[in-house]
C-alpha positions, 0 to 999 in steps of 0.5 A: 560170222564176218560182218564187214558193215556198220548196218544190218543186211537181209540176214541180220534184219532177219534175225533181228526180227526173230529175237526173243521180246523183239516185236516192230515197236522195240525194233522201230526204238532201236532204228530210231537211235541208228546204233552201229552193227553189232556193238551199238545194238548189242549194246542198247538191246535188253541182256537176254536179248544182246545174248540170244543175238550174240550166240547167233553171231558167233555161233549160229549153228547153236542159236535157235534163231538159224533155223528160221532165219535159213528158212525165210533166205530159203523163201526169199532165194526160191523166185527172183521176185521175192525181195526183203526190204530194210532201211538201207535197201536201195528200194526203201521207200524213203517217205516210210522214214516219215512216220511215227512207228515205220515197219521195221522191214517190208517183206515184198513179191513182185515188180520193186520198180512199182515203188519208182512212181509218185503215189496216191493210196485209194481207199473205201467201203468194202460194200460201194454202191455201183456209182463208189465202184465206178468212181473208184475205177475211174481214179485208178485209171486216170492216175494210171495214165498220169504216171502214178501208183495206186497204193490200196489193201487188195480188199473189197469193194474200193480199193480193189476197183481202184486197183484193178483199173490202175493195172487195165490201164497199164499203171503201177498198183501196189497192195499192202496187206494184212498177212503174208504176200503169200497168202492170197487174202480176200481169197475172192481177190486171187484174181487181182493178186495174180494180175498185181505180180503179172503186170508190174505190180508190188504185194507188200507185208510186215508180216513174214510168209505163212502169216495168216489175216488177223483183224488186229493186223488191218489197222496197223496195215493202214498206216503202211498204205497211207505212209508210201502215199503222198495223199490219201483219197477217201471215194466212199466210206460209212461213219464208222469204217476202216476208211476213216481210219486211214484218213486219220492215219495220214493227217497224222503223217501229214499226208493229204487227204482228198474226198469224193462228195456224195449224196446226204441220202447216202449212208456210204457217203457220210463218211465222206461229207464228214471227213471234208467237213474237217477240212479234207480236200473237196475232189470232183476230178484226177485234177483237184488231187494234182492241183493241191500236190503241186510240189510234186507234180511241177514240170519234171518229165516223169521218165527223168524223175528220180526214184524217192530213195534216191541218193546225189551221187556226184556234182554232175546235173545229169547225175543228181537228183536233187537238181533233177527234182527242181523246176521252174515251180518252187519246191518247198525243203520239205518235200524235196527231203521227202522225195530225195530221202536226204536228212533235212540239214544235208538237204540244206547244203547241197541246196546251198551248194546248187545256189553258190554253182549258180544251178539253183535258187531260192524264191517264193514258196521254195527252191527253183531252178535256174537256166544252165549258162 
């Protein structure tokens, strides 16, 4: 088998996920060290395991793993909306790069283009009350309008309302779940699964195609959903929910968390008062959310914005995104390295670059642009 590259394509993460003793945890080490490919995998990867991969790259027709690997291009190759993602992808959504244990691909059905948009994951009680339903469909319909993406779990209640509204709105939604994005989970949800593929929308999953719901696999997907968000907005949640999680789950990716405040009387809305009593943001409106992610909602139009995996690919203004992602508003580093995906020092030099060519500057608060001479 030729392999022309130094870094693993569709094919090789395919097998690399099917190899004996391989599970996310092992394959999130190993990307964690960017080892060549092959050599520095083979080299750092287990004896039995560099075996099995050796025999698959020498000799597939005799591994065991070609048969499934064939088959998931197969899936893959049957409808033009059937993508894999891995880092590396053009459309690795670059804050995943962010989190502790990212998945180490990103099985995908739908609109890639849903992953362009800054987005905000919407999360709650699978059993809302009729004001946690409208809430959650006024949000999703007002993020919808203001360009950005509702992020959720295509279950119950909450997030489905959210997303259903951002989709009737026109917006971007895209839904992670807890099986294969084939399989149709809440099956009370067929609906809104068709809608998300019909109208620009993405499904998302870790798990490869044929994967039935587990219990196990819903707290894990959690943290895919709040990991492609910028925040996490918490509209009704009980003290012990799977809401909750996901709060927890993006103060530790350092994401922002927002809330709805509810009644005391409430039990849907304790986790809410709860979770603002640790120091979640207090949210009343689309505004309270945009006003505290104002290092990503400064004075660049939207239809310029450059898509979060996005690479500088020259010196030109028109052609490089860092520059395209300041304005007049200062940027912190952190969040221009979060929306370019650039490593923090190549950030620095080209930022400093920006500053020698008299096209950016430092000031208060972050890095701003400066007017063209």
């Amino acid at each position: 088998m030729a392999l022309s590259s130094s870094v693993p394509g569709a094919r090789e993460w395919l097998a690399l996920m099917r190899l004996p003793g391989m599970g996310p945890a092992r394959l999130a080490e190993m990307m964690a060290s960017s080892p060549a490919w092959p050599d520095g995998w083979l080299a750092r990867l287990p004896r039995g395991t560099a075996t099995s991969l050796r025999l698959w790259l020498d000799h597939p027709a005799r591994s065991p793993l070609n048969e499934t690997v064939e088959a998931d291009l197969a899936w893959l190759a049957a409808a033009p909306d059937r993508h894999l993602l891995y880092p590396g992808h053009a459309a690795w959504p670059a804050l995943l790069g962010q989190i502790a244990d990212p998945p180490p691909v990103l099985w995908a059905r739908g609109d890639l283009d849903a992953l362009l948009p800054l987005s905000l994951a919407i999360v709650g009680s699978r059993r809302p009350t009729r004001e946690g339903l409208t809430n959650a469909a006024a949000f999703g319909r007002e993020l919808a309008s203001r360009d950005w993406c509702v992020v959720s779990g295509l279950a119950l209640g909450v997030d489905g309302a959210a997303q259903h509204a951002a989709l009737e709105a026109g917006g971007r939604s895209v839904a992670v779940l807890g099986c294969g994005v084939d399989i149709i989970y809440p099956p009370r949800h067929a609906g809104l699964y068709h809608q998300l593929l019909e109208r620009g929308g993405l499904v998302l999953s870790e798990h490869p195609p044929g994967t039935r719901a587990r219990p196990g696999f819903f707290p894990r997907r959690n943290r895919i959903v709040t990991g492609l968000s910028l925040g996490v907005l918490v509209v009704e949640a009980a003290e012990k929910s799977g809401s909750l999680v996901s709060a927890r789950l993006a103060m530790e990716q350092n994401r922002e968390v927002f809330a709805l405040p509810g009644s005391i009387h409430n039990p849907q809305a304790r986790g809410c008062l709860d979770l603002i009593r640790q120091g979640a943001v207090l949210v009343r409106r689309v505004d309270d959310i945009l006003e505290e992610l104002t290092q990503w909602t400064a004075a660049v139009p939207r239809s310029l914005a450059p898509p979060p995996h996005a690479l500088p690919t020259g010196r030109a203004f028109s052609e490089d995104p860092l520059l395209r992602w300041l304005s007049d508003t200062p940027s912190p580093l952190d969040s221009l390295v979060s929306l370019t995906g650039l490593a923090v020092p190549d950030c620095q030099r080209r930022l400093l670059e920006l500053e020698l060519e008299g096209l950016a500057a430092q000031a208060p608060g972050g890095w701003v642009r400066l007017p063209r001479s």
